[in-house]
PyMOL Python script that loads the backbone (N, CA, C, O; Angstrom):
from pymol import cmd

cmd.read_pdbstr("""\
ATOM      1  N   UNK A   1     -78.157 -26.712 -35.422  1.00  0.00           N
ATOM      2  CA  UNK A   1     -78.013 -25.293 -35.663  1.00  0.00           C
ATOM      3  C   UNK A   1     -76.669 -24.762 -35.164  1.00  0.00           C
ATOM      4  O   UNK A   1     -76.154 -23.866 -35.833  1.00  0.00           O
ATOM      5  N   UNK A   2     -75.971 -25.249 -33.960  1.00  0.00           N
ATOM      6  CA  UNK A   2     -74.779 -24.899 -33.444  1.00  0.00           C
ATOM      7  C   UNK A   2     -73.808 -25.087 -34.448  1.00  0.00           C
ATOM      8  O   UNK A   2     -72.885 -24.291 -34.623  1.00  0.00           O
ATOM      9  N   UNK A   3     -74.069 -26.639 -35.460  1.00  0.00           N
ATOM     10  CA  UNK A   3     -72.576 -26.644 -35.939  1.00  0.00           C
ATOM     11  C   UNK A   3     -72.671 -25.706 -37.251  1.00  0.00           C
ATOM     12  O   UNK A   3     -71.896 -26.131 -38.107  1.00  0.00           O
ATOM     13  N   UNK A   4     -73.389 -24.548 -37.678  1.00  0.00           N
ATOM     14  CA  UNK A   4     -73.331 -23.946 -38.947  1.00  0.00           C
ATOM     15  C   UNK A   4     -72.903 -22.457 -38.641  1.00  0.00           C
ATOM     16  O   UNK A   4     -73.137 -21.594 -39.487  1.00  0.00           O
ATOM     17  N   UNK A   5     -72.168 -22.077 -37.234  1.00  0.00           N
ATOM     18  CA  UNK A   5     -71.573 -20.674 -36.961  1.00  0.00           C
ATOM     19  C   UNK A   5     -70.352 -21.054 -37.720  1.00  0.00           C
ATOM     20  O   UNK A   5     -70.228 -22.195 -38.166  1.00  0.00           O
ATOM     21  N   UNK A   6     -69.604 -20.294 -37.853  1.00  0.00           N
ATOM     22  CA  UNK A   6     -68.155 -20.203 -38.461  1.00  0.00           C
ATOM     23  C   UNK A   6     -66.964 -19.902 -37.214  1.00  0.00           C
ATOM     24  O   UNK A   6     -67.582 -19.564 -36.205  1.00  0.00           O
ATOM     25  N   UNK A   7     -65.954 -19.910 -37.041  1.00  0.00           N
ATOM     26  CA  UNK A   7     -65.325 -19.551 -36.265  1.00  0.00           C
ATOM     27  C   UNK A   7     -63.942 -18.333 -36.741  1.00  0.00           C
ATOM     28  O   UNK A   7     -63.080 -18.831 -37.466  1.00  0.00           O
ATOM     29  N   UNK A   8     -63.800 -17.248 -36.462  1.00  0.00           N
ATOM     30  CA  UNK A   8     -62.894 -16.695 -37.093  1.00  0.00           C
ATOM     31  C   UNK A   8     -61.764 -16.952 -36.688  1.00  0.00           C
ATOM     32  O   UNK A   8     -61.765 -17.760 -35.759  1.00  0.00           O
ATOM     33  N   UNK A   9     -60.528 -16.501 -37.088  1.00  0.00           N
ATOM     34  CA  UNK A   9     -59.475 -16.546 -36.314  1.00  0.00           C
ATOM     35  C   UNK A   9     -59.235 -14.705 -35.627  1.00  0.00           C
ATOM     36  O   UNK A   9     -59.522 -13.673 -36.234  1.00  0.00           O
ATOM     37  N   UNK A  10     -58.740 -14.803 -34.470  1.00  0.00           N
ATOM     38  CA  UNK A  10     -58.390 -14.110 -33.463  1.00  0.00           C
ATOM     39  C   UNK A  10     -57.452 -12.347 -34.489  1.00  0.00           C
ATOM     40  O   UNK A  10     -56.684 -12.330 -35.450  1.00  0.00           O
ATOM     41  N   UNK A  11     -57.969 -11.337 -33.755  1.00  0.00           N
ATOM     42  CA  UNK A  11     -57.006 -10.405 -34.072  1.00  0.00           C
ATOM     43  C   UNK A  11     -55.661 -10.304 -34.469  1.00  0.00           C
ATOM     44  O   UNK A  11     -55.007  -9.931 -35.443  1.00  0.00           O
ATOM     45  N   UNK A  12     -55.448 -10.905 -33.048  1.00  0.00           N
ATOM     46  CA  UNK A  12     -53.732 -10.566 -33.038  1.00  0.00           C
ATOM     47  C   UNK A  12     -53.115 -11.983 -33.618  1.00  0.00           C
ATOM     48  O   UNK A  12     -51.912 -11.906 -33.863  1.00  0.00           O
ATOM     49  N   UNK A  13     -53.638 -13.077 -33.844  1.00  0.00           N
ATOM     50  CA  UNK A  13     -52.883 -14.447 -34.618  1.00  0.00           C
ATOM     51  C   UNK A  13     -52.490 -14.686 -33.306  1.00  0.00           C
ATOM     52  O   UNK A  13     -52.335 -15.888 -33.518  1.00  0.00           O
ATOM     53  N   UNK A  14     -52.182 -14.569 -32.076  1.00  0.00           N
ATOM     54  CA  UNK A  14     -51.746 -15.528 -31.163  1.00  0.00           C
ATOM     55  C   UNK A  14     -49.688 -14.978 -30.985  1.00  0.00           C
ATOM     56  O   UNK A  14     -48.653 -15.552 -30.647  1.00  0.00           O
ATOM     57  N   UNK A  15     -50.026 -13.789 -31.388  1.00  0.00           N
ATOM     58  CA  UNK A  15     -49.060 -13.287 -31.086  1.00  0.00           C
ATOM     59  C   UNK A  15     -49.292 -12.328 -29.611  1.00  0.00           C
ATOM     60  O   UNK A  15     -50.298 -11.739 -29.216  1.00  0.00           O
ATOM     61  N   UNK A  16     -47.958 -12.448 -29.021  1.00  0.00           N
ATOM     62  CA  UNK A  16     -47.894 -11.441 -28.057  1.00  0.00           C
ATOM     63  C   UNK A  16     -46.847 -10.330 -27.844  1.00  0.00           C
ATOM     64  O   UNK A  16     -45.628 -10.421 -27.992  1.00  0.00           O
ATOM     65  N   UNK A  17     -47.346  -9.598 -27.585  1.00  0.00           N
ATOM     66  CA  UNK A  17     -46.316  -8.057 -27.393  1.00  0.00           C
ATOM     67  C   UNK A  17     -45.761  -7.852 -26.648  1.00  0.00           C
ATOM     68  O   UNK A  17     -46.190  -6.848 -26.079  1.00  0.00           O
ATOM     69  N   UNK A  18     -44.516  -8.428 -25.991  1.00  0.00           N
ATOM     70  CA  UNK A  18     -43.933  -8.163 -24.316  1.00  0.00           C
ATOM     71  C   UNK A  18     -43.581  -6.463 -24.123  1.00  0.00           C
ATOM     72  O   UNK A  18     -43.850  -5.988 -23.019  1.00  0.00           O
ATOM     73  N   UNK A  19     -43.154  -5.804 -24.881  1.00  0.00           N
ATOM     74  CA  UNK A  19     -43.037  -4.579 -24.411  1.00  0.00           C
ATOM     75  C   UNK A  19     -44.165  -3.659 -23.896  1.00  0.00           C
ATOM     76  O   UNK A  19     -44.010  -2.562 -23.360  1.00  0.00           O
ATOM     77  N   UNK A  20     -45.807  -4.563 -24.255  1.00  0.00           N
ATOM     78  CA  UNK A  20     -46.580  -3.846 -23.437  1.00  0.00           C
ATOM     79  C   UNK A  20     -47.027  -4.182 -22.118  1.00  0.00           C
ATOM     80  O   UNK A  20     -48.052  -3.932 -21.484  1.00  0.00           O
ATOM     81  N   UNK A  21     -45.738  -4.961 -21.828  1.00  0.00           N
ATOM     82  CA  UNK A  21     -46.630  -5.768 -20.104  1.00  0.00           C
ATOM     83  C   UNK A  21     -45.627  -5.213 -19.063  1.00  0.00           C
ATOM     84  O   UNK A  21     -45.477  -5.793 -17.988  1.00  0.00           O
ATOM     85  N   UNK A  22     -44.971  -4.139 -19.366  1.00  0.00           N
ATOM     86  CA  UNK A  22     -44.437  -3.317 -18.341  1.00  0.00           C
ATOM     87  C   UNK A  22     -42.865  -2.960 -18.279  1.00  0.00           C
ATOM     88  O   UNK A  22     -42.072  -3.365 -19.129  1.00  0.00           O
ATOM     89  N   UNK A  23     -42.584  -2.335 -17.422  1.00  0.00           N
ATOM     90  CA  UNK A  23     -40.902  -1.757 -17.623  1.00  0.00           C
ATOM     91  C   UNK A  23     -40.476  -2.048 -16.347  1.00  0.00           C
ATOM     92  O   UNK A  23     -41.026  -1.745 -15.289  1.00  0.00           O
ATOM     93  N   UNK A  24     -39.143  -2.841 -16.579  1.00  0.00           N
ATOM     94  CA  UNK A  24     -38.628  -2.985 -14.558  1.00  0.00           C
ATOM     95  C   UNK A  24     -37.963  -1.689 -14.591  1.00  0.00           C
ATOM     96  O   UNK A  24     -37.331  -1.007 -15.398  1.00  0.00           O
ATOM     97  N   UNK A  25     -38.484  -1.608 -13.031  1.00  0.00           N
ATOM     98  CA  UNK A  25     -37.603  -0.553 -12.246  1.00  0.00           C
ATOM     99  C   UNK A  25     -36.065  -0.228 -12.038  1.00  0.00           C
ATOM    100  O   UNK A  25     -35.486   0.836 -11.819  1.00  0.00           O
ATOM    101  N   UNK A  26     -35.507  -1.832 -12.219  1.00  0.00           N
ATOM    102  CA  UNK A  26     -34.172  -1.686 -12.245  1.00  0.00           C
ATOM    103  C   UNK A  26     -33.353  -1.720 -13.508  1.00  0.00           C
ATOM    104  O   UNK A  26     -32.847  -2.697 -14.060  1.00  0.00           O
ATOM    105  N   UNK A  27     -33.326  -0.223 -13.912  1.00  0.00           N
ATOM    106  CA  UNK A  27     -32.354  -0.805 -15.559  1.00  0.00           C
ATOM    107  C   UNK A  27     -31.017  -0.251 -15.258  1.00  0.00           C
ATOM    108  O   UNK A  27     -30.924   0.557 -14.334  1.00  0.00           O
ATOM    109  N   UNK A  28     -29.900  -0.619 -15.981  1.00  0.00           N
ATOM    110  CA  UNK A  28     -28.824  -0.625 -15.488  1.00  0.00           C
ATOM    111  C   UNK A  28     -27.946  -0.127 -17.404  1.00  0.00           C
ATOM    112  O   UNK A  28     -27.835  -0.866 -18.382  1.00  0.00           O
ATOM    113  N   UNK A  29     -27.682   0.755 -17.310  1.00  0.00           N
ATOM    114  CA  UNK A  29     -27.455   1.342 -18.986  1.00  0.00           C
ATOM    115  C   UNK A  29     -25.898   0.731 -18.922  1.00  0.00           C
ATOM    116  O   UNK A  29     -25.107   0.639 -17.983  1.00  0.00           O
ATOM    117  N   UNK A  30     -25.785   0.279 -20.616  1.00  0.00           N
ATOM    118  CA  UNK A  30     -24.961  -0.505 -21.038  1.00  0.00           C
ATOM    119  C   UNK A  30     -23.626  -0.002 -20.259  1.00  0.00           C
ATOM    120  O   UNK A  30     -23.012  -0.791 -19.541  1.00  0.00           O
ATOM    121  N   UNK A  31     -23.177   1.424 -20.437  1.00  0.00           N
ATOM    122  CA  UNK A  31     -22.061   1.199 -20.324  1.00  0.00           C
ATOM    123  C   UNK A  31     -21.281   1.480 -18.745  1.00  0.00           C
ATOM    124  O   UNK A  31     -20.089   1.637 -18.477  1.00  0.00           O
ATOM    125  N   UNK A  32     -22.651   1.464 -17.756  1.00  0.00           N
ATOM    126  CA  UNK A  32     -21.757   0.804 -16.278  1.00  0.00           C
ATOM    127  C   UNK A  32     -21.695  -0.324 -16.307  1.00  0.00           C
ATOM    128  O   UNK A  32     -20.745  -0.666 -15.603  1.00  0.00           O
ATOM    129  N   UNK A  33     -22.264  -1.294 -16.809  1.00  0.00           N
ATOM    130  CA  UNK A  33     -22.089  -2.606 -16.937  1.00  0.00           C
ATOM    131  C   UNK A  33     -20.514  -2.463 -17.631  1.00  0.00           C
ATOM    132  O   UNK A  33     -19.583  -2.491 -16.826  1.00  0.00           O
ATOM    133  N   UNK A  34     -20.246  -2.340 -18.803  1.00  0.00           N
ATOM    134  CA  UNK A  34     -19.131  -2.064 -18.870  1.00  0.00           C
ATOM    135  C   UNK A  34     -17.607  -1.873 -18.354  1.00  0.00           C
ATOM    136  O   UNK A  34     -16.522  -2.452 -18.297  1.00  0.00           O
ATOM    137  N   UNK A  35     -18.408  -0.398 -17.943  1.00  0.00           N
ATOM    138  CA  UNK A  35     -17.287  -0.095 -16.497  1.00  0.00           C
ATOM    139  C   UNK A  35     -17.213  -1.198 -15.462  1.00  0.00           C
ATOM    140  O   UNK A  35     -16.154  -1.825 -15.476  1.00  0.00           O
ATOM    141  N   UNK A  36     -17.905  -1.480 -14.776  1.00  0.00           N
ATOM    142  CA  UNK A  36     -17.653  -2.698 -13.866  1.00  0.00           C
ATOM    143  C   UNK A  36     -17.160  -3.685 -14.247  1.00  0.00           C
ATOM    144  O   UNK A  36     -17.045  -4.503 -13.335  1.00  0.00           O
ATOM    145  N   UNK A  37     -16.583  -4.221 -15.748  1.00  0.00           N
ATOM    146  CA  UNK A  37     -16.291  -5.452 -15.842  1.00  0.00           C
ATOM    147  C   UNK A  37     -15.151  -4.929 -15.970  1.00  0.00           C
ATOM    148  O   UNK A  37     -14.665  -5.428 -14.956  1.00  0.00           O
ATOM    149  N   UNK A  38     -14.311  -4.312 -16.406  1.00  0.00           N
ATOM    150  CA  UNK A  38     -13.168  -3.338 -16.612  1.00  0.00           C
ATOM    151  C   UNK A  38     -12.526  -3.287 -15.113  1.00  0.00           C
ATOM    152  O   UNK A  38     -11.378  -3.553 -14.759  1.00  0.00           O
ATOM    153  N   UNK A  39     -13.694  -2.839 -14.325  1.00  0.00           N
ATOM    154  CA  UNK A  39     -13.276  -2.488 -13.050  1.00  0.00           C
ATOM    155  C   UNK A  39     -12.839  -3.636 -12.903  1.00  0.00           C
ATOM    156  O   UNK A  39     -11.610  -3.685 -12.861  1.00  0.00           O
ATOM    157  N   UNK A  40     -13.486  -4.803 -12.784  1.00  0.00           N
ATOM    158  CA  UNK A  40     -13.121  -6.081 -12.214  1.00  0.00           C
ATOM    159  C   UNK A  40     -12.072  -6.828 -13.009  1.00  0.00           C
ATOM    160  O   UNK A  40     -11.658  -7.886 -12.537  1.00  0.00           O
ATOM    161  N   UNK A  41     -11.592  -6.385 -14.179  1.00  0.00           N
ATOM    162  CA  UNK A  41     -10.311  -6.962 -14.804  1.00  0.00           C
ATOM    163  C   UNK A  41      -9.363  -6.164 -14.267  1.00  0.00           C
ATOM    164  O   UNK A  41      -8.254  -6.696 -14.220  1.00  0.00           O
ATOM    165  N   UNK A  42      -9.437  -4.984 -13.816  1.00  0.00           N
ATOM    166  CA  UNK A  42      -7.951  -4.666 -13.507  1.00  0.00           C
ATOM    167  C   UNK A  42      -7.490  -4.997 -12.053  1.00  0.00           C
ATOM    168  O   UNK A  42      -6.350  -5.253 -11.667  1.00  0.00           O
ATOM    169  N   UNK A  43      -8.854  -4.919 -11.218  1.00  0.00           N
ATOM    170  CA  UNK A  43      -8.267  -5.903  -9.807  1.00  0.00           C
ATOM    171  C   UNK A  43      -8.274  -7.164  -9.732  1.00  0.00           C
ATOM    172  O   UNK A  43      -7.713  -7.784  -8.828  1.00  0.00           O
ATOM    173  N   UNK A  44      -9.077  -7.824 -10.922  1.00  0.00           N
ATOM    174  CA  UNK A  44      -7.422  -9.417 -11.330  1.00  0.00           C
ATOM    175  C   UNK A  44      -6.512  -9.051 -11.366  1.00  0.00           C
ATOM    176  O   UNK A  44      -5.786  -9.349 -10.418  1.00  0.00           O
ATOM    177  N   UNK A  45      -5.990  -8.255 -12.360  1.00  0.00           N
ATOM    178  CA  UNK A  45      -4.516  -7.829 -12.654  1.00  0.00           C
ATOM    179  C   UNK A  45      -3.847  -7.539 -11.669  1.00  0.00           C
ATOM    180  O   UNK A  45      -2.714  -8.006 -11.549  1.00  0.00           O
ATOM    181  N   UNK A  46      -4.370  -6.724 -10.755  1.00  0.00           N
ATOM    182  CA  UNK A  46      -3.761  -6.218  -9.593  1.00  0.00           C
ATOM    183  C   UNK A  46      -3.319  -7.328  -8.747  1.00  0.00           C
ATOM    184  O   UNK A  46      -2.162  -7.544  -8.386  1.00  0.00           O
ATOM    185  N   UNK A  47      -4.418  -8.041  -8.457  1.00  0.00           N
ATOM    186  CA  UNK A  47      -3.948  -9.503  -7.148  1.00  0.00           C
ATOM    187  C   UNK A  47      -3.154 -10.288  -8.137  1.00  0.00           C
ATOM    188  O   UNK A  47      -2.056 -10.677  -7.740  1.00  0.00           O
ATOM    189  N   UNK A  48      -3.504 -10.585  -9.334  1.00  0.00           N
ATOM    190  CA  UNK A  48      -2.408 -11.620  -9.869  1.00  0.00           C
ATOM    191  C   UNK A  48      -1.088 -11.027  -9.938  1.00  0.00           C
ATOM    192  O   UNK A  48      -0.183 -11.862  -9.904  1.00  0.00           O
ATOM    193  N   UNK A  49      -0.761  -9.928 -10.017  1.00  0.00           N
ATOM    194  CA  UNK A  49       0.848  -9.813 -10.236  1.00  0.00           C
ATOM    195  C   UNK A  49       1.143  -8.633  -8.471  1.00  0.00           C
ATOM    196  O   UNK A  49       1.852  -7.647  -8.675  1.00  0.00           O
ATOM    197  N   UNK A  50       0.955  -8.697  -7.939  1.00  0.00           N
ATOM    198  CA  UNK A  50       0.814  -7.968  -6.681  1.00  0.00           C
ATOM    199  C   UNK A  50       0.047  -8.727  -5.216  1.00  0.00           C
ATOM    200  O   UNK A  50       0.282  -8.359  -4.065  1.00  0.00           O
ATOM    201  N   UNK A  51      -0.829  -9.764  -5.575  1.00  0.00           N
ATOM    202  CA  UNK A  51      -1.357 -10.137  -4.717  1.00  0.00           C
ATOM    203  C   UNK A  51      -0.560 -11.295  -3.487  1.00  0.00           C
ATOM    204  O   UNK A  51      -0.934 -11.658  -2.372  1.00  0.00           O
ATOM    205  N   UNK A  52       0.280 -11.523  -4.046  1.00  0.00           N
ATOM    206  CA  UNK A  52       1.199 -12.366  -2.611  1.00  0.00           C
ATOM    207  C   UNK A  52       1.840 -11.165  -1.575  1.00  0.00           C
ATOM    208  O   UNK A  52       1.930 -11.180  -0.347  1.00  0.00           O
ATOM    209  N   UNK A  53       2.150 -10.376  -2.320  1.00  0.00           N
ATOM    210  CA  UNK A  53       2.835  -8.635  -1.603  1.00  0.00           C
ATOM    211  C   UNK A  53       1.567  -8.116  -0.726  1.00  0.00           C
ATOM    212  O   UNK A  53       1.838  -7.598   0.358  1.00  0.00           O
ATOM    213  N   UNK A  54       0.179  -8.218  -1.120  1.00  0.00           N
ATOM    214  CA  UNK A  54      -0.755  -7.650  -0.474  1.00  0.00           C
ATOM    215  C   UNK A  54      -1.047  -8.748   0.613  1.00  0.00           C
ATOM    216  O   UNK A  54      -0.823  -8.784   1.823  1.00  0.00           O
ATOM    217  N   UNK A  55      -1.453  -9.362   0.005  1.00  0.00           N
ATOM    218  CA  UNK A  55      -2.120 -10.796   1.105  1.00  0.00           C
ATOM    219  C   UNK A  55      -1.278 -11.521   2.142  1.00  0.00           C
ATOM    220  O   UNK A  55      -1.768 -12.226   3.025  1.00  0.00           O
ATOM    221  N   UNK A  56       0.015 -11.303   1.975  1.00  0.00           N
ATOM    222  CA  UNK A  56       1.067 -12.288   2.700  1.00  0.00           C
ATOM    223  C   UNK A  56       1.317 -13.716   2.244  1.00  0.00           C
ATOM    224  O   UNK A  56       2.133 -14.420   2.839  1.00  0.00           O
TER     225      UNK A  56
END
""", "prot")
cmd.dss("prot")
cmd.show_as("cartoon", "prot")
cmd.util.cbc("prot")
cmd.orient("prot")
């Protein structure tokens, strides 16, 4: 009698939804990321053509 149930397949197909399993606290919007890399190319620039004058 067990083997004459049917088995369906599942709602969702075995997919999953990551945007409903939560939001981090730390988001960081595109364009300070930005700024900081900017920031950090121009004080290369700075030590590479200035940095023996600063450092000794």
């Amino acid at each position: 009698m067990a083997d004459d149930k049917v088995s369906l397949p599942s709602g969702m197909g075995g997919l999953i939804r990551y945007s409903e399993e939560g939001q981090s606290k730390n988001e960081i919007k595109p364009g300070v990321v930005i700024l900081f890399i900017v920031l950090i190319l121009v004080f290369e620039l700075i030590l590479h053509n200035y940095g023996k004058g600063l450092l000794g």
